[in-house]
Legacy VTK file of the C-alpha trace (Angstrom):
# vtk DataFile Version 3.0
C-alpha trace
ASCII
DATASET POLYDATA
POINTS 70 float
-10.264 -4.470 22.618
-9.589 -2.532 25.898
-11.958 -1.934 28.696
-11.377 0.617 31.274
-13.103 0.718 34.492
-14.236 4.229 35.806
-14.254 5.415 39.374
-18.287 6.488 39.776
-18.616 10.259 40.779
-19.364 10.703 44.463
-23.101 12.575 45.148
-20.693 15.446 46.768
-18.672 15.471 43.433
-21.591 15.489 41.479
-23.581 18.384 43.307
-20.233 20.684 43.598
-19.727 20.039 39.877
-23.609 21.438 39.135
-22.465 24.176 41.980
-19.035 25.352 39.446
-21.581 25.059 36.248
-24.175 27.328 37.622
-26.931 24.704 36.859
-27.769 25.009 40.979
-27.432 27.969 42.966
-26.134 28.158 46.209
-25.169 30.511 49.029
-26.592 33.485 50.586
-27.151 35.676 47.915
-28.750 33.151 46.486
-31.125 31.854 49.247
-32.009 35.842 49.670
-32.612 35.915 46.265
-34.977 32.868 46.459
-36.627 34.444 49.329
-37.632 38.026 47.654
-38.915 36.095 44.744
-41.339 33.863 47.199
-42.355 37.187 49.537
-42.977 39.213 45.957
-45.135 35.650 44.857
-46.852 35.030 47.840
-46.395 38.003 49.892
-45.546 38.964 53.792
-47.426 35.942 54.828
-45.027 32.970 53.384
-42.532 33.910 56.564
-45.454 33.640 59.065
-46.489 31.285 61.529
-47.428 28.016 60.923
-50.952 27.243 61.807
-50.416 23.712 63.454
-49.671 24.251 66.801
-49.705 20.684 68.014
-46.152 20.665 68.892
-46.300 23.571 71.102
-49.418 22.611 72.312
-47.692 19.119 73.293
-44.619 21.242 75.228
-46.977 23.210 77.045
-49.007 20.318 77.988
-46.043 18.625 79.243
-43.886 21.536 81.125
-47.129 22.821 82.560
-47.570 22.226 86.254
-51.416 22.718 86.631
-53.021 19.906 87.928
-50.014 18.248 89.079
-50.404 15.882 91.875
-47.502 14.631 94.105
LINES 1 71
70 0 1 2 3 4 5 6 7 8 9 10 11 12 13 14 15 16 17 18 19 20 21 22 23 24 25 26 27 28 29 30 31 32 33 34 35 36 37 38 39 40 41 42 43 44 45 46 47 48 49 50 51 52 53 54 55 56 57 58 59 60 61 62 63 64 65 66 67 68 69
C-alpha cells in the first residue's frame, strides 16, 4: 500500500480555478453587468447616498474652526 501526500490548493489557486470554470464571474463587464441588474431591481436609488452621515458629521466637527479658542 502506497500513500501519497498532496500539496493543498492555495485560496488564490482555488478562486482563479472557479475564475477559468466560469462558476464566479469577474471583471468589468461583469461588475457592470451586476450593477444594471441591481439599478433594474432596486432602481436609481441603490447608487445614492448613504443616509448615515456620522462620519462626515465627525470630519466637519473636527476641521471646523468655530468656537475655537487659543
Amino acid at each position: 500500500m502506497s500513500f501519497s501526500t498532496r500539496t493543498p490548493m492555495t485560496d488564490t489557486q482555488r478562486v482563479l480555478g472557479q475564475i477559468e470554470r466560469g462558476e464566479v464571474r469577474a471583471g468589468a463587464d461583469a461588475a457592470r453587468q451586476i450593477a444594471a441588474r441591481h439599478q433594474a431591481a432596486y432602481g436609481n436609488d441603490v447608487w445614492g447616498p448613504c443616509p448615515d452621515t456620522a462620519w462626515a458629521d465627525a470630519i466637519t466637527d473636527l476641521t471646523s474652526t468655530k468656537g475655537d479658542t487659543v
